[in-house]
N, C-alpha and C positions, 0 to 999 in steps of 0.2 A: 443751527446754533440757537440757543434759550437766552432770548433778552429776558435781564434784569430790569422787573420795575421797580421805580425808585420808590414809586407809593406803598409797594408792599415791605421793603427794606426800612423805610421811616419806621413804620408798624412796626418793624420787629425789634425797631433799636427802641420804641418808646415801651413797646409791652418789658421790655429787657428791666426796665425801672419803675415799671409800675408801681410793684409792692415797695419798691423803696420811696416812692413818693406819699403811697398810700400813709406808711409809716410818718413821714415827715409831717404831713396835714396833722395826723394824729397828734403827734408831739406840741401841738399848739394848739388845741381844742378837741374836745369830743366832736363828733360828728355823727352823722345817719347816712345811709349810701345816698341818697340827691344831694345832700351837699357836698360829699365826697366829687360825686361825679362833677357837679358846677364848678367845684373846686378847682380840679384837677381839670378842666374844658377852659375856665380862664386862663389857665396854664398854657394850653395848649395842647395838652395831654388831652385825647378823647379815648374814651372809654364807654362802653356800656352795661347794663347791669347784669348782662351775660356774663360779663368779663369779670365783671368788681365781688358779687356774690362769691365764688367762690375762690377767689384768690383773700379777701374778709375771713372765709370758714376755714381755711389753709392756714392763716396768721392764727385765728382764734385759739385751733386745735394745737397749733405748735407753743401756746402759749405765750405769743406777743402780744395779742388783744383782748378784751374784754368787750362786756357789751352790756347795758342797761336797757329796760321797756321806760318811756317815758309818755304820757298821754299827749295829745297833739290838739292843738285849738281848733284842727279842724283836720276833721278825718278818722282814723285808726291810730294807733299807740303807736309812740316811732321807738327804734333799736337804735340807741346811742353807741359807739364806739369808742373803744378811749386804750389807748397803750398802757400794757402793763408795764411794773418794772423788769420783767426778761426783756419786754417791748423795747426800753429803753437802752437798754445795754446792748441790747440787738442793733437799736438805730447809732449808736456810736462807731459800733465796728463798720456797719456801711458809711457811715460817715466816712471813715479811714478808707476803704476798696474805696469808697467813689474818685476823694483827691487824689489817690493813687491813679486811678484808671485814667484818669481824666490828664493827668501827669503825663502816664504814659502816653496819652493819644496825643496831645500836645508836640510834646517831645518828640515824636518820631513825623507829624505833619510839619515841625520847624527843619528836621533834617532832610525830608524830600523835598522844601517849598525850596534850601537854600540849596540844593543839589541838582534843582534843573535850571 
């Protein structure tokens, strides 16, 4: 029989939200992928720029995000990110699936906690 590991089930429940997170961050500042990443690592949320790159190029393309060159005090020129308005209206309807889902999952952990 195939044990579940729970480290790799976390991972898949946090990549599950990622681009909704990503979004979120967005929604309240432009950002560049290191902050993105610190971001979203104070959170708790870990990610790498494996991961963040193009899941970024995925949103760009579908036209949720934009992105600016801005020069950097120290280094190469950084890629600002920043939500479009699709972006936005995008992150409302998640907005909505999330308290939903969240709703859901609630709700059915309140009827098995009060059922055993």
């Amino acid at each position: 029989m195939e044990k579940i590991n729970l480290d790799n089930v976390q991972a898949q429940m946090r990549k599950g939200v990622l681009e909704y997170c990503i979004l979120l961050v967005l929604s309240q500042r432009d950002a560049y992928a290191s902050d993105l990443i610190e971001i979203l690592k104070e959170s708790r949320i870990i990610v790498v720029e494996g991961t963040l790159y193009p899941l970024l190029m995925r949103q760009k393309n579908a036209g949720l995000l934009s992105y600016r060159w801005e020069e950097s005090p120290q280094g190469p020129p950084r890629k600002y990110y920043s939500l479009t308005e699709k972006g936005r209206e995008f992150l409302k309807e998640l907005d909505q699936s999330w308290r939903d889902l969240v709703l859901t999952v609630n709700t059915l952990r309140e009827k098995m906690h009060s059922e055993s």
